[in-house]
PDB file with one MODEL, atoms N, CA, C and O in Angstrom:
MODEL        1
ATOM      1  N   UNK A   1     136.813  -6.270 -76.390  1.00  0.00           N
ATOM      2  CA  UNK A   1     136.731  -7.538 -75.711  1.00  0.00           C
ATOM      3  C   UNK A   1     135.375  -8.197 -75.942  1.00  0.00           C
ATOM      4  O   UNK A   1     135.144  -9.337 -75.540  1.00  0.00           O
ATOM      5  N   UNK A   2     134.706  -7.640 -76.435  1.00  0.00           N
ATOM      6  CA  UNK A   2     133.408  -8.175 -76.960  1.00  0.00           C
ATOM      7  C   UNK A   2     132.663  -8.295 -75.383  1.00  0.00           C
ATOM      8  O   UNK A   2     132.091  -9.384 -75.337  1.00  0.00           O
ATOM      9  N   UNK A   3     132.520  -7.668 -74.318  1.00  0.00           N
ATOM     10  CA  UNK A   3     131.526  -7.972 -73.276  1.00  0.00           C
ATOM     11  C   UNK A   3     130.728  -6.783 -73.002  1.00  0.00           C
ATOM     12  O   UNK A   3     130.865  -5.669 -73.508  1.00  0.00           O
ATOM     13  N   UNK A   4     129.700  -7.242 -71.959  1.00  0.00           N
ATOM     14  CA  UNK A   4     129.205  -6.359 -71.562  1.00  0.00           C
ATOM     15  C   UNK A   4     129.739  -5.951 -70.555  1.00  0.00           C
ATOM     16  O   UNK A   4     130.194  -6.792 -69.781  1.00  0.00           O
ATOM     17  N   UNK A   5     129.891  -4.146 -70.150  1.00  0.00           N
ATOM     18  CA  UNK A   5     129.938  -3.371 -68.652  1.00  0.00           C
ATOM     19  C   UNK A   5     128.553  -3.256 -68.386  1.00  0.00           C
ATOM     20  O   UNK A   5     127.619  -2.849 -69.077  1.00  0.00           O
ATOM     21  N   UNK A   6     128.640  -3.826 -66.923  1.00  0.00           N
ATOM     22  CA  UNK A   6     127.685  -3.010 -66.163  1.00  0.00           C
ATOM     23  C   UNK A   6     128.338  -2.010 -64.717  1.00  0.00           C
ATOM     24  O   UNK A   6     129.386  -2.164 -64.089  1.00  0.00           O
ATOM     25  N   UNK A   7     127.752  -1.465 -64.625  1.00  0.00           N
ATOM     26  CA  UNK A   7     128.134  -0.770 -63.847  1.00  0.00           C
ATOM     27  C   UNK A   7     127.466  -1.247 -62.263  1.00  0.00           C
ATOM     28  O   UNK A   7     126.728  -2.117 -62.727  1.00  0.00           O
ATOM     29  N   UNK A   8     127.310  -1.282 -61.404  1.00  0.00           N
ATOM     30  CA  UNK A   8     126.792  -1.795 -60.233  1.00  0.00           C
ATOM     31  C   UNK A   8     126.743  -0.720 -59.240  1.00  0.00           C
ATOM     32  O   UNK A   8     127.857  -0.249 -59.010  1.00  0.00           O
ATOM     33  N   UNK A   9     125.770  -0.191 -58.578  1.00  0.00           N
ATOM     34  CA  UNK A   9     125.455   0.729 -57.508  1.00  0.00           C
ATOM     35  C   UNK A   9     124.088   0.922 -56.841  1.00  0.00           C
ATOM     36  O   UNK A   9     123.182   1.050 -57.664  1.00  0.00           O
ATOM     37  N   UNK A  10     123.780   0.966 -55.785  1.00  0.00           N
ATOM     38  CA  UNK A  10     122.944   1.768 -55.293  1.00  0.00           C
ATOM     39  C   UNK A  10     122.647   3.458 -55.509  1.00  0.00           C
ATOM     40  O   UNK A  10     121.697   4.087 -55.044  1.00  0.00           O
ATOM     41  N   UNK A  11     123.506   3.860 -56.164  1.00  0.00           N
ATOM     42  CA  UNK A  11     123.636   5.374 -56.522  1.00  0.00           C
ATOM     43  C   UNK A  11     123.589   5.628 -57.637  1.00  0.00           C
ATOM     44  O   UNK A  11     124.260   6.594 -58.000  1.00  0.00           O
ATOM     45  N   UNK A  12     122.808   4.903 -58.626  1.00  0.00           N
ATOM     46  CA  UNK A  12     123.316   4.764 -60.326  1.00  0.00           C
ATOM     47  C   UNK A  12     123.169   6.216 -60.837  1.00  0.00           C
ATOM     48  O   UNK A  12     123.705   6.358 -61.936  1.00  0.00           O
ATOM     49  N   UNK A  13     122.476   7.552 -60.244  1.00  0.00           N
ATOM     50  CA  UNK A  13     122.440   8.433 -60.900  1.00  0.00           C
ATOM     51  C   UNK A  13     124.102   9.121 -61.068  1.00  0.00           C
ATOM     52  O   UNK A  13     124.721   9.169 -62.130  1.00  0.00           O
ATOM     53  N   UNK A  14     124.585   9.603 -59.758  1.00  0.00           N
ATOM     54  CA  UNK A  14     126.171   9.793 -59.697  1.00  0.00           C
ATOM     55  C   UNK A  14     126.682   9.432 -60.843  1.00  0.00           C
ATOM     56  O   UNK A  14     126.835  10.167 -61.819  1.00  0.00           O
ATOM     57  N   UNK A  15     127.123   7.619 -60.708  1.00  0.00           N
ATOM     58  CA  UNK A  15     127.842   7.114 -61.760  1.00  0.00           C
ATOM     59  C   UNK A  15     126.993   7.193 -63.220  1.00  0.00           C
ATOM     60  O   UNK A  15     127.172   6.210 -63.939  1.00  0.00           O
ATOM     61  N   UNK A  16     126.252   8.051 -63.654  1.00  0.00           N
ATOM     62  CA  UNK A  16     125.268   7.822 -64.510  1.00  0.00           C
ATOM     63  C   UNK A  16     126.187   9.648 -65.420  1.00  0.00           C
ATOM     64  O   UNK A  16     126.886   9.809 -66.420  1.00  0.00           O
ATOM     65  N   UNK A  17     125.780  10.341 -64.642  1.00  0.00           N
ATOM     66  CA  UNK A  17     126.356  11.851 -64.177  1.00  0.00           C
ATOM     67  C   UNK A  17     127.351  12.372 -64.493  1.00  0.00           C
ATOM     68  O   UNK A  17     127.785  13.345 -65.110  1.00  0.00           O
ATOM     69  N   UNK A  18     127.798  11.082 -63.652  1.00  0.00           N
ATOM     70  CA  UNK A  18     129.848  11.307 -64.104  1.00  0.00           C
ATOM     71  C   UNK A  18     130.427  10.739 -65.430  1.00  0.00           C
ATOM     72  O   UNK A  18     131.238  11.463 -66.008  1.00  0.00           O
ATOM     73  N   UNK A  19     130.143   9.639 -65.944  1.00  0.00           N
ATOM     74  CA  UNK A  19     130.012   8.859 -67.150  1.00  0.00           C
ATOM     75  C   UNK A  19     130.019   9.509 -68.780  1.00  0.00           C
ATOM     76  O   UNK A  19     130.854   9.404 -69.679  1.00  0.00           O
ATOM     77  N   UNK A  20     128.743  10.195 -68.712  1.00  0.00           N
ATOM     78  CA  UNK A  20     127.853  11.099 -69.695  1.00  0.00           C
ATOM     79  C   UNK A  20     128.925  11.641 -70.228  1.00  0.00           C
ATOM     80  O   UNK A  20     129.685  11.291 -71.131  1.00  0.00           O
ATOM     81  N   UNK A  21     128.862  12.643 -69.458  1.00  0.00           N
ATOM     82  CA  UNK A  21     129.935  14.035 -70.257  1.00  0.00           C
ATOM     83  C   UNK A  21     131.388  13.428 -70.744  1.00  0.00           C
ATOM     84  O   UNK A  21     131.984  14.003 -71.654  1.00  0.00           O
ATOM     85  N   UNK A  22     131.871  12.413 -70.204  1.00  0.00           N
ATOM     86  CA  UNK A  22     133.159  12.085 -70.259  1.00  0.00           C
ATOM     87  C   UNK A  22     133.459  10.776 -71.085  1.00  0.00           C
ATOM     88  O   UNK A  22     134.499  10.151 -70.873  1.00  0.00           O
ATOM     89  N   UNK A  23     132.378  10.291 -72.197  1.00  0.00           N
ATOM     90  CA  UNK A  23     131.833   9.411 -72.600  1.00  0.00           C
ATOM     91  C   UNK A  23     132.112   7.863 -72.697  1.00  0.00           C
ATOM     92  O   UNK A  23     132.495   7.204 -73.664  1.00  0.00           O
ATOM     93  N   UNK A  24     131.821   7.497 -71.477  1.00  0.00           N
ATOM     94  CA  UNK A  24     131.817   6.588 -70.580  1.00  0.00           C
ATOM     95  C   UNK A  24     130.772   5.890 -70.780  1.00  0.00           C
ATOM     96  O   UNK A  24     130.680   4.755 -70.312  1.00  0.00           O
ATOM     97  N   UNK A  25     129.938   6.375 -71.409  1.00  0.00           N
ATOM     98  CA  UNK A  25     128.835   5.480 -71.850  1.00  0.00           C
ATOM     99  C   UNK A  25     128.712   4.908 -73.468  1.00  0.00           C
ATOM    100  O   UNK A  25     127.707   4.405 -73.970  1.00  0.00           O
ATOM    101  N   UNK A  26     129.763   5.088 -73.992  1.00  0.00           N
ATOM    102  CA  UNK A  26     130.278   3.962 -74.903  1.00  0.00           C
ATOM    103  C   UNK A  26     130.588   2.948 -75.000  1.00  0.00           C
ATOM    104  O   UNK A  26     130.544   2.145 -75.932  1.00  0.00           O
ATOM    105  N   UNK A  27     131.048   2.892 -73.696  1.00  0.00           N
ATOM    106  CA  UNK A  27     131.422   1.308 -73.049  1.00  0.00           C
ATOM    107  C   UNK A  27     130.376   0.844 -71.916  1.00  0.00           C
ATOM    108  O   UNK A  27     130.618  -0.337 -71.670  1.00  0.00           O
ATOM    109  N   UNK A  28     129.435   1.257 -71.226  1.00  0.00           N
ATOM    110  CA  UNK A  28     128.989   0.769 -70.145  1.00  0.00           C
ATOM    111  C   UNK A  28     127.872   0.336 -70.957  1.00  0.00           C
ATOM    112  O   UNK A  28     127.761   1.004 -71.985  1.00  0.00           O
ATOM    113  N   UNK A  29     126.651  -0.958 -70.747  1.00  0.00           N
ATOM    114  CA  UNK A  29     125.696  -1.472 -71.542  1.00  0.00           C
ATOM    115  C   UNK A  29     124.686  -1.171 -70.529  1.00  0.00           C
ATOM    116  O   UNK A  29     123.661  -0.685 -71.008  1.00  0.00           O
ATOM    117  N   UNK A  30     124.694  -1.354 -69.040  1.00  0.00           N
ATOM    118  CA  UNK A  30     123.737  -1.264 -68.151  1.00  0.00           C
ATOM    119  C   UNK A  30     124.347  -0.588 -66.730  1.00  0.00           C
ATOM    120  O   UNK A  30     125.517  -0.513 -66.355  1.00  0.00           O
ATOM    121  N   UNK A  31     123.031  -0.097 -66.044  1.00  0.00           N
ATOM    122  CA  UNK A  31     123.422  -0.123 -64.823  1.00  0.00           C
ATOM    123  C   UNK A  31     122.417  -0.987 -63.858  1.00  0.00           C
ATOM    124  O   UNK A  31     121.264  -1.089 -64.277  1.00  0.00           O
ATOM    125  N   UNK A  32     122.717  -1.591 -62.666  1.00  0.00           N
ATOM    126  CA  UNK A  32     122.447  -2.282 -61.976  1.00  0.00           C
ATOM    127  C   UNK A  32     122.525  -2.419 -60.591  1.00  0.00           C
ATOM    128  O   UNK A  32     123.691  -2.432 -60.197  1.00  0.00           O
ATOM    129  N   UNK A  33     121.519  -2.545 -59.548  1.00  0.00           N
ATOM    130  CA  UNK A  33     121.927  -2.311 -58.295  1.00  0.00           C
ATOM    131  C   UNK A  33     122.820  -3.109 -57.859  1.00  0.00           C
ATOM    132  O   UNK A  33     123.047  -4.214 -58.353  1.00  0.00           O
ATOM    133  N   UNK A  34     123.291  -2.715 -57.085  1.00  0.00           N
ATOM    134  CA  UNK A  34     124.249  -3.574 -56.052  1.00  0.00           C
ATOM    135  C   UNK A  34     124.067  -5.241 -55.629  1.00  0.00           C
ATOM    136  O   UNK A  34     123.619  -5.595 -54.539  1.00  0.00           O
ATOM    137  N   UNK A  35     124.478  -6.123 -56.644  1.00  0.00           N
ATOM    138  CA  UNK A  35     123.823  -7.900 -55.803  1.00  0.00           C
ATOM    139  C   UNK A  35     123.187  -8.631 -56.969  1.00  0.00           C
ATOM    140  O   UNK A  35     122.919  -9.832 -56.944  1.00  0.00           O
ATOM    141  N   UNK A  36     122.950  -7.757 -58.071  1.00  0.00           N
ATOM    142  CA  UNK A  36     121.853  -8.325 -58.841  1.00  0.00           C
ATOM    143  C   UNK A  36     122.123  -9.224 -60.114  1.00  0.00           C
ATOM    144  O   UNK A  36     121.484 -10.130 -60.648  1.00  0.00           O
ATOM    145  N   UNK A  37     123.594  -8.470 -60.444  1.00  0.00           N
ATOM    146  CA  UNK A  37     124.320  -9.155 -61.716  1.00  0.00           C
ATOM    147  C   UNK A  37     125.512 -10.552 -61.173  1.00  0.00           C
ATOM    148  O   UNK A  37     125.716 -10.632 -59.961  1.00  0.00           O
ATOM    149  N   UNK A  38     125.876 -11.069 -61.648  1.00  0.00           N
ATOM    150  CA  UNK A  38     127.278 -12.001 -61.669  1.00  0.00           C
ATOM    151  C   UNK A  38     127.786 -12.238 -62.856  1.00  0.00           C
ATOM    152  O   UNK A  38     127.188 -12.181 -63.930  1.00  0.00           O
ATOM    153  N   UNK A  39     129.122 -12.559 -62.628  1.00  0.00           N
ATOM    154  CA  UNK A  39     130.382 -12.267 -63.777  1.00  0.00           C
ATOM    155  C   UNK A  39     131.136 -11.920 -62.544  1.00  0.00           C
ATOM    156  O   UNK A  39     131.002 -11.913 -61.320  1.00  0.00           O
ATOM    157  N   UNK A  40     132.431 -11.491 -63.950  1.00  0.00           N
ATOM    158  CA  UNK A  40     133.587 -10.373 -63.302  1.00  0.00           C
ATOM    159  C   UNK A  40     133.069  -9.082 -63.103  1.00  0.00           C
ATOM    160  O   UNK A  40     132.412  -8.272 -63.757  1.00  0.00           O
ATOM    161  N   UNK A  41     133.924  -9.202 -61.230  1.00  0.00           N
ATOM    162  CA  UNK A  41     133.222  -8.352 -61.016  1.00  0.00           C
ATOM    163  C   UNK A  41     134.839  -7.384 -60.491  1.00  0.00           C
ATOM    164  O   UNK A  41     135.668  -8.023 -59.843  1.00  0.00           O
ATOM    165  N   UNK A  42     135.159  -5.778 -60.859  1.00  0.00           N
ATOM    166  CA  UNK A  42     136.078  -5.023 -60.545  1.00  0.00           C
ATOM    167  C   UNK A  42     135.964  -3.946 -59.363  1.00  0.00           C
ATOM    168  O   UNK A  42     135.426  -2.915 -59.767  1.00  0.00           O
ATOM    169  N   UNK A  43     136.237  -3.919 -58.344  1.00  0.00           N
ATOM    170  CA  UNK A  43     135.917  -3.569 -56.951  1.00  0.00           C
ATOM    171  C   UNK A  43     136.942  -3.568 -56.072  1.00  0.00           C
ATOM    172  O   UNK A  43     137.791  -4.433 -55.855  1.00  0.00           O
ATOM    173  N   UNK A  44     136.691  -1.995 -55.358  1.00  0.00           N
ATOM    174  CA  UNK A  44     137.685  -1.463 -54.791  1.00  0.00           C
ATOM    175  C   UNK A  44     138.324  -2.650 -52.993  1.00  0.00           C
ATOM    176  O   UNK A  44     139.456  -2.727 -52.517  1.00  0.00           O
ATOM    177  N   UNK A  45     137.159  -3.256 -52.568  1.00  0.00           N
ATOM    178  CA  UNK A  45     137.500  -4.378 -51.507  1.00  0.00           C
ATOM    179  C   UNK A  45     136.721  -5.498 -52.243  1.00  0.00           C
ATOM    180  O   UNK A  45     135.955  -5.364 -53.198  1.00  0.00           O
ATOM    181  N   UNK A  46     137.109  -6.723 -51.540  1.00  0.00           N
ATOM    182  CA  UNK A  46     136.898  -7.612 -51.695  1.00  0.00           C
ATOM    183  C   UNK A  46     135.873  -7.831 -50.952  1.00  0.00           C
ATOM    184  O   UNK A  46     136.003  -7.663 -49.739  1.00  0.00           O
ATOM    185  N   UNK A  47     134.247  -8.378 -51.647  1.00  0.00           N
ATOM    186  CA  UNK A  47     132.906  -8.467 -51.004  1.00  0.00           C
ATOM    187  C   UNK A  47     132.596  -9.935 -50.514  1.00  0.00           C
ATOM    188  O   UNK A  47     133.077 -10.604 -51.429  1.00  0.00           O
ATOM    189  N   UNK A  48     132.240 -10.534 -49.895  1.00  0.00           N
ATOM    190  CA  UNK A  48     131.577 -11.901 -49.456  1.00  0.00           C
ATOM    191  C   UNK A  48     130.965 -12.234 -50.345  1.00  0.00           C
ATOM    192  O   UNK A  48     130.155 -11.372 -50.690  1.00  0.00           O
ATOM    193  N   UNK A  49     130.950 -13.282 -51.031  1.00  0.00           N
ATOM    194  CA  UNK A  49     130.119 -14.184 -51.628  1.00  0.00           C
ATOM    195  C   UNK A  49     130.507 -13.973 -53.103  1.00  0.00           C
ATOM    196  O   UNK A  49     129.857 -14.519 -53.995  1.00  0.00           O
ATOM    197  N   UNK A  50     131.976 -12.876 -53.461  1.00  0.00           N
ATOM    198  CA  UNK A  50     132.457 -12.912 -54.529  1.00  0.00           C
ATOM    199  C   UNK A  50     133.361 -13.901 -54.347  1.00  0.00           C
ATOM    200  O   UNK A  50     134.048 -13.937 -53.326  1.00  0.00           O
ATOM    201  N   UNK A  51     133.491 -15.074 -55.595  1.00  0.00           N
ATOM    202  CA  UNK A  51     134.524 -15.904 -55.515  1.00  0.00           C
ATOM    203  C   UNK A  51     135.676 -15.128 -55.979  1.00  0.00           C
ATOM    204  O   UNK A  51     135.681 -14.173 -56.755  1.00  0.00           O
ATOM    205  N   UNK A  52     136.905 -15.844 -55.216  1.00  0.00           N
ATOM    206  CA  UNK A  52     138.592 -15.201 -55.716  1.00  0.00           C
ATOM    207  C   UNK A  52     138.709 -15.029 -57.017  1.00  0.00           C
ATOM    208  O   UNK A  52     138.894 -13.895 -57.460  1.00  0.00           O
ATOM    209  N   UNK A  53     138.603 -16.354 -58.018  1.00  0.00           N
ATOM    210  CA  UNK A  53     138.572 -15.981 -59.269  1.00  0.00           C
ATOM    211  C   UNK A  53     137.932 -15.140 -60.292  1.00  0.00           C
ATOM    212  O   UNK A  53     138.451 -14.970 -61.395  1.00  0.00           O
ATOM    213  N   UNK A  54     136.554 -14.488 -59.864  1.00  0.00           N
ATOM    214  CA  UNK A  54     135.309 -14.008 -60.470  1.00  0.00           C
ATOM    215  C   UNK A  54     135.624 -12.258 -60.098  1.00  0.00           C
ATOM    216  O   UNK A  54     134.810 -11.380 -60.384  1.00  0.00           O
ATOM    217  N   UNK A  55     137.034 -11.978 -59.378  1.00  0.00           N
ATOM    218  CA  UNK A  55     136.880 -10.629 -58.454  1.00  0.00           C
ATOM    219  C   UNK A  55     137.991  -9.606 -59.064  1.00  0.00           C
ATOM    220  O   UNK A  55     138.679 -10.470 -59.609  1.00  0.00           O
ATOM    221  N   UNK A  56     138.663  -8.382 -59.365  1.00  0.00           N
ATOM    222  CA  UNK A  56     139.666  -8.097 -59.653  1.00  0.00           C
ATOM    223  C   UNK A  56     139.814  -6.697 -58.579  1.00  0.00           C
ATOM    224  O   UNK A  56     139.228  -5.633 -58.779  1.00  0.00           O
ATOM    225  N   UNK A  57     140.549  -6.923 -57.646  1.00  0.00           N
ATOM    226  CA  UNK A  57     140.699  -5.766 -56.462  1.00  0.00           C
ATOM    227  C   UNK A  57     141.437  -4.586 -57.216  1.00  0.00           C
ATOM    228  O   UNK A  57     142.371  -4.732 -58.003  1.00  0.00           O
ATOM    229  N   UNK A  58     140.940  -3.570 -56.893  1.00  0.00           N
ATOM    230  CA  UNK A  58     141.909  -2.074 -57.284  1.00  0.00           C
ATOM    231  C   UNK A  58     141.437  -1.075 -56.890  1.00  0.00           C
ATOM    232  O   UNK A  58     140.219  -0.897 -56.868  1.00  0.00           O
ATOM    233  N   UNK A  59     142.491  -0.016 -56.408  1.00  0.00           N
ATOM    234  CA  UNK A  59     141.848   0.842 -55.262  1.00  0.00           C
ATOM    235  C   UNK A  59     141.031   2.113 -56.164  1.00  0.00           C
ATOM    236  O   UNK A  59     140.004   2.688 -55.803  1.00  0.00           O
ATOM    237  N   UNK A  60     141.853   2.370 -57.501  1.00  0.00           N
ATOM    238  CA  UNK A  60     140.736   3.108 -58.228  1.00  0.00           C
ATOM    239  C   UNK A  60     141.321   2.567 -59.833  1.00  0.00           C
ATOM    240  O   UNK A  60     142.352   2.009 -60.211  1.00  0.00           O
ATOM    241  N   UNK A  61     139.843   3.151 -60.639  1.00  0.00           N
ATOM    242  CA  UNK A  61     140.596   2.948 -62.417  1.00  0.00           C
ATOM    243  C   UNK A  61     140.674   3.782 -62.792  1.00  0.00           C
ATOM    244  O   UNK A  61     139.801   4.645 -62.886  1.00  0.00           O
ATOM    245  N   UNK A  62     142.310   3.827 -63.319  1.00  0.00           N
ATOM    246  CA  UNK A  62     143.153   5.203 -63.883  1.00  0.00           C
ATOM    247  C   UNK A  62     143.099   5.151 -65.071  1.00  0.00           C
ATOM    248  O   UNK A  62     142.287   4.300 -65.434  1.00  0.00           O
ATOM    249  N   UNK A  63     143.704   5.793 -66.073  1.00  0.00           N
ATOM    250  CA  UNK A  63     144.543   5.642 -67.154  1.00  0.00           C
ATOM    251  C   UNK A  63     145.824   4.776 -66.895  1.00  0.00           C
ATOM    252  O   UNK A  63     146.169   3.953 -67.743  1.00  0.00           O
ATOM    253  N   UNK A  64     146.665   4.981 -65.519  1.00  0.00           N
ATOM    254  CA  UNK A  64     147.542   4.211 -65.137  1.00  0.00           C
ATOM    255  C   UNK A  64     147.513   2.666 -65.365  1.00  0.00           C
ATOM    256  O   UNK A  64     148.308   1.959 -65.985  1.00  0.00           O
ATOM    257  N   UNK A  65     146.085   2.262 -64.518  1.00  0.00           N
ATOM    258  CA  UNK A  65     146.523   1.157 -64.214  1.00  0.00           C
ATOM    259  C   UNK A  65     145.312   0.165 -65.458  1.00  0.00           C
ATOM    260  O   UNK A  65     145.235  -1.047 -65.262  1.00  0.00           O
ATOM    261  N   UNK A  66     144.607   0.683 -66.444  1.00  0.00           N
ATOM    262  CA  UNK A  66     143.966   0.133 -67.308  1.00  0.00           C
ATOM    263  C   UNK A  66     144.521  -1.228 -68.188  1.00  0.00           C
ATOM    264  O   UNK A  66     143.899  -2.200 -68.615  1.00  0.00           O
ATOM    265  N   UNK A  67     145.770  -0.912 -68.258  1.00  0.00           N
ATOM    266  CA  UNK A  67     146.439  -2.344 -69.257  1.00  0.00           C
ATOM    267  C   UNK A  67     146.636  -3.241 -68.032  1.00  0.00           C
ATOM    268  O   UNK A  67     146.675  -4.471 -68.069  1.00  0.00           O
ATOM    269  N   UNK A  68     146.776  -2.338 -66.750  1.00  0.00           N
ATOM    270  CA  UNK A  68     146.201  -4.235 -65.700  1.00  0.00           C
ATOM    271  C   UNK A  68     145.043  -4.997 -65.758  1.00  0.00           C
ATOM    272  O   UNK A  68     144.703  -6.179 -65.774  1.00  0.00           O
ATOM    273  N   UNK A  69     144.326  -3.331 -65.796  1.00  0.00           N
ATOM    274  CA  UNK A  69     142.930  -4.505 -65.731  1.00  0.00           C
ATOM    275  C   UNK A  69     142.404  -5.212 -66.775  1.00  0.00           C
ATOM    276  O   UNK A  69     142.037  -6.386 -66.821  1.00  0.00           O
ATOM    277  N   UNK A  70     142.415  -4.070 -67.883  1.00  0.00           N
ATOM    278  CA  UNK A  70     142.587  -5.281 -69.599  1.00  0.00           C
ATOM    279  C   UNK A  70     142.867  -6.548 -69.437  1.00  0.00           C
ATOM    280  O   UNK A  70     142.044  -7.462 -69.455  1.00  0.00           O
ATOM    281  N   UNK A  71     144.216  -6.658 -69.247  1.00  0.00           N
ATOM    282  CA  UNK A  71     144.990  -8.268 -69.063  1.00  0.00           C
ATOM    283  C   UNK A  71     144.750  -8.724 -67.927  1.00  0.00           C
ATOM    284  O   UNK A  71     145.722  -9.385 -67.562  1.00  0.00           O
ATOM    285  N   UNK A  72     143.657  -8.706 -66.900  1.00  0.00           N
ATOM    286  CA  UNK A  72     143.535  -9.686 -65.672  1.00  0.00           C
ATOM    287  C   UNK A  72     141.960  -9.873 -66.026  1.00  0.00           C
ATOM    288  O   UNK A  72     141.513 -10.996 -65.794  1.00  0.00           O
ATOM    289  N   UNK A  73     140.804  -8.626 -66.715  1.00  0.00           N
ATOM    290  CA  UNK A  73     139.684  -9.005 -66.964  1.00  0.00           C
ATOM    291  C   UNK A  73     140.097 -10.502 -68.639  1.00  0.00           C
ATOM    292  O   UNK A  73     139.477 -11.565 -68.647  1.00  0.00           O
ATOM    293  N   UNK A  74     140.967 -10.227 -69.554  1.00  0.00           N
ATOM    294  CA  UNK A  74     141.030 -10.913 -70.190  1.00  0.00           C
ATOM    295  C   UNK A  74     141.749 -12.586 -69.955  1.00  0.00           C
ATOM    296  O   UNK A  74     141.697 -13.512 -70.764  1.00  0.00           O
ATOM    297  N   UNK A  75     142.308 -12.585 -68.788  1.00  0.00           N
ATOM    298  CA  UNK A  75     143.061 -13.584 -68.661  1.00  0.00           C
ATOM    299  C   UNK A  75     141.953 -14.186 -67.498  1.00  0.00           C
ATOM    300  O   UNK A  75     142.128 -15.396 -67.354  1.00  0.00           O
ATOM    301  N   UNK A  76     140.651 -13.539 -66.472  1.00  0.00           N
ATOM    302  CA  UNK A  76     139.711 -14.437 -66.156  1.00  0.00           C
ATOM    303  C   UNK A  76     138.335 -14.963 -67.024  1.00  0.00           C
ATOM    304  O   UNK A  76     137.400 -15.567 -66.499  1.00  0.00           O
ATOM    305  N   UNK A  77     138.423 -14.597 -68.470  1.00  0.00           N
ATOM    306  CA  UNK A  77     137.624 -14.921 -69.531  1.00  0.00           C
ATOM    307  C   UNK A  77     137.626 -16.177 -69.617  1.00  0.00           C
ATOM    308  O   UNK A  77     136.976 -16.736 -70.501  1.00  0.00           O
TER     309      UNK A  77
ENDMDL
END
């Protein structure tokens, strides 16, 4: 898709941790605290001050549900 991931947390080591070994960091470009970036943003609730269109709700990312989020991150491009 030609973009950048960032990843977003207050905890960046965890998601840093978990990523590594499972190489997850082929795709992620940065990590970033919590507030600091804007774009699309993919998140388990819906946060204040994310607009509807800019947001994609999902309770986790599977293998399952990846060709949703593909086609809803590509169709808010």
């Amino acid at each position: 898709m030609k973009t950048d991931i960032v990843v977003e947390s207050d905890n960046i080591d965890v998601y840093y941790r978990w990523l590594k070994p499972r190489g997850g960091m082929d795709f992620v470009s940065d990590f970033v605290p919590t507030g600091r970036e804007r774009g699309l943003r993919i998140d388990t609730v819906a946060r204040l001050g994310v607009p509807e269109g800019r947001r994609i709700i999902v309770p986790r990312i599977l293998p399952e549900n990846m060709h949703h989020l593909i086609c809803a991150v590509r169709a808010a491009a």
